[in-house]
C-alpha positions, -999 to 999 in steps of 0.1 A, spaced: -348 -225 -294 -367 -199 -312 -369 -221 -346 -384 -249 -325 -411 -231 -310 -419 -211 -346 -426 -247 -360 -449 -254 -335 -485 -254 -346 -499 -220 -327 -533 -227 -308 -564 -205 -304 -563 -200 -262 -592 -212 -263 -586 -244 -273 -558 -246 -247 -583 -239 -220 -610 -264 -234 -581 -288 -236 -578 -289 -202 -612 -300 -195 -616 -340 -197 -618 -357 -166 -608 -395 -159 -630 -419 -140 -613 -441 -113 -630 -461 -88 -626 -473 -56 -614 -508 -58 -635 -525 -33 -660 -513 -52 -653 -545 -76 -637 -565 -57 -617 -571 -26 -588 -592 -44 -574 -560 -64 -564 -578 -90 -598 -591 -105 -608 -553 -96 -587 -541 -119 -591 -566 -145 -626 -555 -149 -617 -516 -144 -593 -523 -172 -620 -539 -195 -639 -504 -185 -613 -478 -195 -602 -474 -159 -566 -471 -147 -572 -449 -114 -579 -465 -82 -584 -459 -45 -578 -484 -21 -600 -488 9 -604 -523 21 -586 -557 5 -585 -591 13 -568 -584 48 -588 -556 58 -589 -521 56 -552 -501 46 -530 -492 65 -538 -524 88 -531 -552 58 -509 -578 53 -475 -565 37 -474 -594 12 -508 -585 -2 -497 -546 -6 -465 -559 -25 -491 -580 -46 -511 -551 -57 -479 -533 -64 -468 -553 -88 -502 -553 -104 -499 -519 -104 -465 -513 -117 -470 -542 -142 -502 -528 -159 -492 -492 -158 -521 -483 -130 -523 -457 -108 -533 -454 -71 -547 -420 -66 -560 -418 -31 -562 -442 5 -590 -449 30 -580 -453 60 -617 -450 76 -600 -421 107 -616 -397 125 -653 -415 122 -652 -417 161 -667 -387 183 -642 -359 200 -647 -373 233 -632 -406 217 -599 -389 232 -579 -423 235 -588 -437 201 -584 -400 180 -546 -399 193 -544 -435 183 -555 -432 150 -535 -394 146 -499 -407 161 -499 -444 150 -526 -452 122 -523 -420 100 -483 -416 100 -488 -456 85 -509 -444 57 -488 -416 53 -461 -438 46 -480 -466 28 -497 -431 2 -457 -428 -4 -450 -463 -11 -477 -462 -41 -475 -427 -50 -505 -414 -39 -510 -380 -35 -541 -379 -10 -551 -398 19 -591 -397 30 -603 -392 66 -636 -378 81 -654 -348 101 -659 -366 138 -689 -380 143 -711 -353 163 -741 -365 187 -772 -340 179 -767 -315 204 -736 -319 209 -718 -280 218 -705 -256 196 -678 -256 220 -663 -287 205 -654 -276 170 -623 -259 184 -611 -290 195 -623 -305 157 -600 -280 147 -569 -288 170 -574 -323 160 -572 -321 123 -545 -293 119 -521 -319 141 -532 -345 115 -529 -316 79 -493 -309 96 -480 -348 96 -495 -349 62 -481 -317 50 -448 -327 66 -444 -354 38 -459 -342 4 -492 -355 12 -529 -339 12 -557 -348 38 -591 -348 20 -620 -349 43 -652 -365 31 -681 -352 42 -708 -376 57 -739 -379 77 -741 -372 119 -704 -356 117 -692 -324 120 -681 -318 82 -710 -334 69 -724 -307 46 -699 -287 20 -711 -258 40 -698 -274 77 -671 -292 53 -654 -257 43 -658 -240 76 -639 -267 91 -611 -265 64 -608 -227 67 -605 -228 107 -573 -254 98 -559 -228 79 -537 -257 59 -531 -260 24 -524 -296 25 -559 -301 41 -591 -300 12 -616 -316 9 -635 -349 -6 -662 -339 -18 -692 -362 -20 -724 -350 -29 -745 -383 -19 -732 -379 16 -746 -345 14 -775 -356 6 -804 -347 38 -777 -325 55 -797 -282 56 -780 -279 18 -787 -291 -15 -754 -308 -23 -761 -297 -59 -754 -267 -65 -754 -250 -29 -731 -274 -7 -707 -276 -40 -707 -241 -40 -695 -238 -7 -668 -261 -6 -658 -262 -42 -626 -240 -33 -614 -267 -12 -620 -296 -33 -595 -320 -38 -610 -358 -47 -649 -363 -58 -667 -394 -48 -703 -401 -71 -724 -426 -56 -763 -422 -55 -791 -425 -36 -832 -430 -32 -834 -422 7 -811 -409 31 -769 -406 22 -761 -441 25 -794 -461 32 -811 -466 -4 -777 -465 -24 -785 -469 -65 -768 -468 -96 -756 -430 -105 -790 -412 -123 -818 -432 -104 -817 -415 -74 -820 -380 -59 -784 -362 -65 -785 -343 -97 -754 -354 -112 -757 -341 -141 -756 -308 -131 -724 -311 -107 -705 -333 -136 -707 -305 -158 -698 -280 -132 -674 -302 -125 -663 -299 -159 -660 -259 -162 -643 -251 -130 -619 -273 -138 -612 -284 -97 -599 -321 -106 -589 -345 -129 -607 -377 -122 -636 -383 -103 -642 -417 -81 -668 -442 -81 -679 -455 -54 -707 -476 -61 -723 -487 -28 -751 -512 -48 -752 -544 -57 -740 -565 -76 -706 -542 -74 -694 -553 -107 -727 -553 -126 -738 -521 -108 -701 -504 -115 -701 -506 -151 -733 -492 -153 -720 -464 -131 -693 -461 -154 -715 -460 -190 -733 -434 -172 -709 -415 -158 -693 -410 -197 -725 -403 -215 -724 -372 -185 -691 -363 -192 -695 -362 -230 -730 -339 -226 -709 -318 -200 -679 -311 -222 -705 -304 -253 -722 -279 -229 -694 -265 -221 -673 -261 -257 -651 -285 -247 -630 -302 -279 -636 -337 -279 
């Protein structure tokens, strides 16, 4: 055992840490295409092999058709892909939704669950609760109870809960985001951090929001935008998020090990190669700026 390891080529640590550094794109795949497998032909062509599944041809997952999931399964399995995340679309409705929320945390989320085990997926995606301006302070108890029933199912079966931030909800800066997360008190509950979303929230989602939620984050979504989080989406450098600056923080803190694109323009495949060029030329500048061995 000894001999073995003497043989071994010894490396500066510090090309051990840099090594550490790259970071994979994936995508979400409704972001190409609704019929997974031409969104993955085109990811492929790309350099993509990480993928998060939102909506397909039969809707939005967990709620699909059982011979489509076995479809993109074997498109999967047969072109050595990986599925890195679901999006169920949960906890978008307000807490005094009381009826729907227990629907969605005893029926629709123990389905994902179980689907993000089928394909090997380590996180599933939900949201903050929509919260009407003025709505009482009183209510982010119950935002609390709400999601640390939901971490615990997750926890339960190997699973993390990410919660994306997003406009008019609770969690929707990574200020809000984090203060949620640490009330949980869950270590299978992060966060999925997306700065675009954060964009018109009190914070600058580059570098403040970041900042503040960056010791929860678990998934990164890059979109960007012109005007407002979601109403003037563009291709990733034309609009207001400064992306270059959170790739290559992104980059030294070392937090995760692919980012997602979720391109939100269209045409989705024109617009999400373009996302993707730009998103490497980032990266490379990023790990140059950072000594990172390339």
């Amino acid at each position: 055992m000894g001999r073995a390891w003497q043989g071994r080529a010894q490396r500066h640590p510090r090309e051990e840490s840099t090594a550490m550094n790259r970071i994979d794109l994936g995508i979400v795949s409704d972001e190409v295409s609704t019929d997974f497998r031409e969104a993955a032909h085109h990811a492929q062509s790309w350099g993509i092999s990480i993928f998060e599944l939102r909506v397909v041809k039969s809707g939005r997952v967990p709620l699909v058709d059982r011979s489509e999931l076995q479809e993109i399964q074997r498109v999967v399995q047969n072109e050595g892909l990986r599925i890195s995340a679901l999006s169920p679309g949960i906890f978008k409705y307000p807490l005094n939704e009381t009826v729907k929320l227990e629907e969605e945390v005893t029926t629709v989320l123990p389905r994902t669950l179980e689907m993000a085990q089928e394909f090997g997926a380590s996180i599933v995606i939900v949201f903050g609760f929509q919260r009407y301006q003025g709505e009482r302070a009183e209510g982010f108890q119950k935002a609390v109870d709400l999601m640390r029933r939901a971490a615990e199912r997750a926890t339960a079966v190997g699973v993390t809960l990410a919660i994306e931030n997003e406009p008019g909800f609770w969690c929707d800066s990574g200020s809000n985001t984090a203060k949620l997360i640490a009330a949980v008190g869950s270590p299978g509950l992060r966060a999925n951090w997306d700065p675009c979303n954060g964009y018109g929230t009190a914070e600058t989602p580059y570098p403040t929001g970041y900042e503040a939620v960056k010791q929860y984050i678990a998934n990164v979504h890059v979109k960007d935008t012109k005007q407002g989080s979601l109403i003037q989406c563009v291709p990733v450098g034309e609009g207001a998020v400064e992306w270059k600056g959170q790739m290559r923080a992104l980059v030294r803190d070392q937090l995760v090990k692919h980012v997602t694109i979720e391109t939100h323009c269209l045409p989705l495949i024109e617009k999400s190669k373009q996302n993707v060029e730009t998103l490497k030329r980032y990266l490379e500048d990023a790990y140059i700026n950072e000594g990172v061995r390339l």
